[in-house]
N, C-alpha and C positions, 0 to 999 in steps of 0.2 A: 557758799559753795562755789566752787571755781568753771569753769565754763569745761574747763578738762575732766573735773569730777564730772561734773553735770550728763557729759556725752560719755561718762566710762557707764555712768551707771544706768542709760536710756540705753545702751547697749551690751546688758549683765548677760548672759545666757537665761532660760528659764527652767528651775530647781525642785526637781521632786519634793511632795511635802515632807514636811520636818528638818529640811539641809539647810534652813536658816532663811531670811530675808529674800523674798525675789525682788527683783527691782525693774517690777514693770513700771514705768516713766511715763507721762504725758508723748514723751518727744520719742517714743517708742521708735517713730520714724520721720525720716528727716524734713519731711514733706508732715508730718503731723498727721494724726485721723488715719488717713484710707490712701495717705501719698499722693492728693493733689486736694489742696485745703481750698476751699472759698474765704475771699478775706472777712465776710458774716461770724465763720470758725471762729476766729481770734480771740472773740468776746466773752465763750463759756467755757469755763472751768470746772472742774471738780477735785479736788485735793484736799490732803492735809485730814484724811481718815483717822478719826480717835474714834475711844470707848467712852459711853455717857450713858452712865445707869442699865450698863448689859448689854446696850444695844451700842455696833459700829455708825456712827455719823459722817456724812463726807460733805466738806464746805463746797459749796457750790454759789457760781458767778455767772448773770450772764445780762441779754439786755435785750428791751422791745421794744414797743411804743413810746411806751411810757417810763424809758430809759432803764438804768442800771438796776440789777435786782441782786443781793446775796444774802444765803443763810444758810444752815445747817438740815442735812435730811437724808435721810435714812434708805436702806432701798426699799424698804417694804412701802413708804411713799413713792418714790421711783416704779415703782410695780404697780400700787393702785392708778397713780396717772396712767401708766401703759396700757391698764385697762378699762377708764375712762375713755380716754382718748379712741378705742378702737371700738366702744360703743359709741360715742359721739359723733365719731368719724367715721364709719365703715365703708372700706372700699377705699378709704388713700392709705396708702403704704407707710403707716406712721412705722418709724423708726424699731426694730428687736431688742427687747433686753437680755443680757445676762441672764438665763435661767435660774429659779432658789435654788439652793442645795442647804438642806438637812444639816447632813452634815461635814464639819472640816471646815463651816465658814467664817470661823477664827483664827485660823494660818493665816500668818501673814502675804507668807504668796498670793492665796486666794483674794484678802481683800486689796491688796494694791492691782491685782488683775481686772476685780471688779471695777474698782476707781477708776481706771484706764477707758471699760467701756461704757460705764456712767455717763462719765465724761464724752465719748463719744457719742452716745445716745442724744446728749443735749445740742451737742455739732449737727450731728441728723437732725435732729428736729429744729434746727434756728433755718435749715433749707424751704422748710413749708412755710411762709409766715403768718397764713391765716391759721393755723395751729401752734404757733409759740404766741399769738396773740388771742387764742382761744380762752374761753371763760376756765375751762379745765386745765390749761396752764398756767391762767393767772392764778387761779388757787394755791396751785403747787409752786409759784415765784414770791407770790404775795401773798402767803397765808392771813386769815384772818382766825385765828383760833385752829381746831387739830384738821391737818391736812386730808388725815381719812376721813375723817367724817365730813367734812365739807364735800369731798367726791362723791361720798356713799351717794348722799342728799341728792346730789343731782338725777332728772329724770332723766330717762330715753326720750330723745328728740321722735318725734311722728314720722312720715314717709315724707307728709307734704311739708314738714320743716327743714327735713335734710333737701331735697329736692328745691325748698325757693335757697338755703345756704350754699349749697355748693353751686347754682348758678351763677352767685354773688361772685363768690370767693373764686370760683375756678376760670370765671368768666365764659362761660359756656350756653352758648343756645343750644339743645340738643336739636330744634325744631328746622336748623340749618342747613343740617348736614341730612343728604340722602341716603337713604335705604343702601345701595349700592356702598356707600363710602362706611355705612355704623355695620355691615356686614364683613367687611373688609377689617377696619380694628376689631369685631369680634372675634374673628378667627386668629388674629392676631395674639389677641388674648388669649386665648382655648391653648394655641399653637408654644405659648410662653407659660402658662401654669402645666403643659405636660412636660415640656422641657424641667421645670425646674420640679416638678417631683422625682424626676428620675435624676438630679443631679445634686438635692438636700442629702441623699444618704452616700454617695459620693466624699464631697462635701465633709460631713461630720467623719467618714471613715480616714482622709486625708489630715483633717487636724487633728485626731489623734496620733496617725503615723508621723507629721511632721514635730509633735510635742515629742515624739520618742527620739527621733531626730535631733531636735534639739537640746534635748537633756544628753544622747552618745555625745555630741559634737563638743556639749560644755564641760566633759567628761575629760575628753579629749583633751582639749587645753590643757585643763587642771594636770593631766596626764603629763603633760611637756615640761611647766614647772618641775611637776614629782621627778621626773626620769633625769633632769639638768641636776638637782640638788644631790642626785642619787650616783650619777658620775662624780662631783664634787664630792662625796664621800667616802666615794670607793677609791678615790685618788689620796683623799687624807690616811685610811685604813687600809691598805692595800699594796697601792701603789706605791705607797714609800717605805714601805718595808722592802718592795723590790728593788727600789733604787739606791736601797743606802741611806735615805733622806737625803738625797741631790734633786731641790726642787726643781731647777732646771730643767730636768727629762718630762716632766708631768706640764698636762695641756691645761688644764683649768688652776692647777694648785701652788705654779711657778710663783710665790708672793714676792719674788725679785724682780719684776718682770714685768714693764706699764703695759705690757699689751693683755697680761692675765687680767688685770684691772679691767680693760678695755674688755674684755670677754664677759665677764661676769656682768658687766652692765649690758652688753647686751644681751645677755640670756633673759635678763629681767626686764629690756627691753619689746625682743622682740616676746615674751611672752605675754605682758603686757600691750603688745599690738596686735595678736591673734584676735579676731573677733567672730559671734555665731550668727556664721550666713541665714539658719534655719530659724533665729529666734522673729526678726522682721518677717519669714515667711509665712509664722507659726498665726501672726498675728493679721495679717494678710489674709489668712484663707478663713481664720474665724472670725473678720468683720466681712469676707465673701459670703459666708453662712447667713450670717444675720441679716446683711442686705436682701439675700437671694430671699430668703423668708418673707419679709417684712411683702415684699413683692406680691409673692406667694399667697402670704394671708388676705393682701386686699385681694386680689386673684378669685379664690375661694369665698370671701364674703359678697363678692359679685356675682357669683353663682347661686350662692342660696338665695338673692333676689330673686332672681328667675327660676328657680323651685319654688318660691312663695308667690312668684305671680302664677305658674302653672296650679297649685293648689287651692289659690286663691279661684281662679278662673271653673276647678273642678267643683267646689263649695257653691258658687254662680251658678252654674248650671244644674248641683242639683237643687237648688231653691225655686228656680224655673220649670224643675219639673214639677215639682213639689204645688208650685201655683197654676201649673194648666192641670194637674189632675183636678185641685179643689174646684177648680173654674168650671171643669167640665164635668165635675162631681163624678169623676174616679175613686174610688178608695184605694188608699196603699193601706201598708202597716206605720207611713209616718204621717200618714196624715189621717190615719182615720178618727184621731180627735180634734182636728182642724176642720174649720165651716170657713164660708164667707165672711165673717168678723177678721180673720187671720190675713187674708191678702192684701188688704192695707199696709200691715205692717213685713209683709214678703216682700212687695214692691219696693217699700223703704229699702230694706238691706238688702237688694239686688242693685238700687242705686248708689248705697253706698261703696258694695262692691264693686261697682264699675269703675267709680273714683278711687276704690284703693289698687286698683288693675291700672289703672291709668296713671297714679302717680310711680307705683311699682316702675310700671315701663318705663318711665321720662327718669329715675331713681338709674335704674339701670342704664339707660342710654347716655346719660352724664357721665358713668363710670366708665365707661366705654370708652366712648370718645378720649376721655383722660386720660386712663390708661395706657389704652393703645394709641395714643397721638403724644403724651405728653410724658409718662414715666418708662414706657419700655424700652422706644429706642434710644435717647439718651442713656439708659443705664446699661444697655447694653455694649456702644460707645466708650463712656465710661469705663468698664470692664476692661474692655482692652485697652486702654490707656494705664492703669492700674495694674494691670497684668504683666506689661513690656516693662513701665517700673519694677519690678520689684523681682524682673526675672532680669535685667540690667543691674540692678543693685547688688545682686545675688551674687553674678558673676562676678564682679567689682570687686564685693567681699573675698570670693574664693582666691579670686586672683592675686591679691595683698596678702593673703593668710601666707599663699605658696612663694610669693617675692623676701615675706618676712623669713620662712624656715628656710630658702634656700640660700639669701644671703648672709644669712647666722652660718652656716655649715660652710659655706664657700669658704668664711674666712677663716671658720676652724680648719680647713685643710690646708691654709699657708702656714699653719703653725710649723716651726722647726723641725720639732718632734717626731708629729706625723709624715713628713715629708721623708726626715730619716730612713721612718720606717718604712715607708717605699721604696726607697734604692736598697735597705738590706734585702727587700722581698727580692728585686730584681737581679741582684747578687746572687741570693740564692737561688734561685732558677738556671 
């Protein structure tokens, strides 16, 4: 394929199901991904979707530690890592997928869509490197026998395993930073999961509006072809029945005439250079979606810590009461079959409670600090960098679309013909 094929078909319109082929491209945009690649990006792949025994496969490439990895996988592996990875990981913003769909996910449109954010998905995720070099993606790079099941197998890490991991990995003492400073990212946090609920359904409401968009605008086009061909017809059937068959008088069907030549190429010219400004934006605002999410979901997984340690803390305390009534030989209703044999093992799990309160906390205040010091402003940044892209690009497109139709028609109106027919109008008046 030629580098001209390559960019006609990274930039097809995008096609209601059953209108054939859409041709969502890796190179979707020219910048790749999300319109500002990391040169890390480069390295993963996802292409080249077939059928193998019912099921869609997509080749996938990419690279870690332990160097180059490819092979064949399906998204319902792409899904069980998704949700590996965010119980392994809770609280980093691992990467959104593509949601399943039932059904329709056999159209070709849909799986080359898919492919696109597949493949993105593995782009997000090569940004984190202690999670593309996680045990959960080594599975999913380097299978050893069925991908699912290998994930299933693995346990839920403890409070105190995540907790000594992400210190590792995120490099974070949480015991550094002051009270004053982990109050400040919290609100931070609170201040950025409210924003972005109120801006998810937003969001999903725009990239529907912009897919309809996209589909008028690729309409459009197609429309410009139709209406050129449809002149060139009416001049064959028509028009020369008016003139006698004196090609001469006729704008497009002159076949005497190297400039009618010169016309007809550009009709298919400049039809052929019309491009849809909306399909790059289509694609823009549903990897916005997916990023703002992924955000969101660590967001919200940082919260239920801190319901777990309040809950935790409430279970604490009634075990405490529970041991000064037996202490003091009160009866309740929860203790009245407990004696002094029992506060041995109260004590125990009051102490353990305090350890799982205590990791809870240090759990949470890692995330914190993370968060709010390390993924939000950046991606907020980010955003508008992205945003001035792609609303620069936009422009760019629209501008070329109106430079192509308006210097097609300039030159139709040097034709002869129509000039003619100017001074008779002026005649007649």
């Amino acid at each position: 394929m030629s580098d001209t094929e390559e960019k006609k078909m990274s930039e097809e319109p995008l096609k209601a199901e059953g209108d054939g082929e859409d041709q969502v491209d890796a190179k979707v945009f020219d910048q790749n991904n999300d319109l500002i690649q990391e040169s890390h990006e480069a390295e993963f792949l996802c292409y080249n979707p077939s059928t193998k025994s019912g099921h869609t496969v997509y080749t996938c490439k990419g690279a870690d530690e332990q160097g180059l990895w490819e092979g064949e996988r399906r998204y319902n592996e792409f899904f069980k890592l998704h949700e590996k990875l965010l119980q392994g990981w809770p609280g980093i913003p691992v990467p959104s997928l593509p949601p399943k769909k039932a059904i329709g996910n056999k159209h070709q449109q849909f799986i080359n869509e898919r492919r696109f954010y597949l493949e993105r998905f593995l782009k997000k995720v090569s940004a984190f490197n202690f999670v593309l070099n996680s045990q959960e993606f080594n599975i999913f790079s380097r299978p050893q026998g069925d991908i699912d099941k290998q994930l299933t197998s693995m346990r839920k890490p403890t409070t105190p395993e995540l907790v000594e991991k992400y210190r590792f990995v995120l490099k974070i003492e949480e015991q550094m930073y002051t009270p004053l400073i982990k109050d400040k990212l919290d609100n931070q946090c609170k201040e950025f999961l409210h924003f972005s609920k109120q801006i998810v359904p937003l969001l999903k409401a725009l990239v529907k509006a912009i897919a309809l968009f996209s589909q008028n605008k690729s309409q459009c086009i197609q429309d410009n072809k139709n209406f050129m061909a449809m002149l060139d017809k009416y001049e064959e059937l028509n028009l020369a029945n008016y003139v006698e068959g004196n090609e001469e008088k006729m704008v497009f069907g002159n076949k005497q005439s190297e400039d009618t030549e010169n016309v007809k190429e550009q009709v298919a010219q400049m039809c052929d250079n019309l491009k849809n400004p909306y399909f790059n934006l289509y694609h823009w605002c549903k990897g916005e979606l997916l990023d703002i999410e992924a955000v969101t979901n660590s967001l919200t997984q940082r919260d239920k810590i801190q319901e777990k340690i309040g809950k935790t803390q409430k279970k604490k305390i009634s075990t405490q009461g529970d041991l000064e009534n037996i202490t003091t030989g009160r009866k309740t209703v929860k203790t009245l079959f407990k004696n002094q044999n029992d506060t041995g093992t109260m004590v125990n799990k009051i102490e353990l409670t305090d350890k799982e309160i205590e990791s809870l906390q240090q759990l949470h205040d890692l995330l914190t600090i993370y968060l709010g010091e390390t993924i939000i402003p950046p991606f907020k940044e980010r955003r508008l960098n992205i945003y001035s892209k792609i609303v620069q690009q936009f422009n760019v497109m629209q501008i070329n679309n109106a430079h192509q139709i308006a210097s097609f028609w300039s030159h139709i109106l040097q034709n002869p013909n129509i000039q003619n027919a100017n001074e008779e109008v002026k005649t007649a008046a």
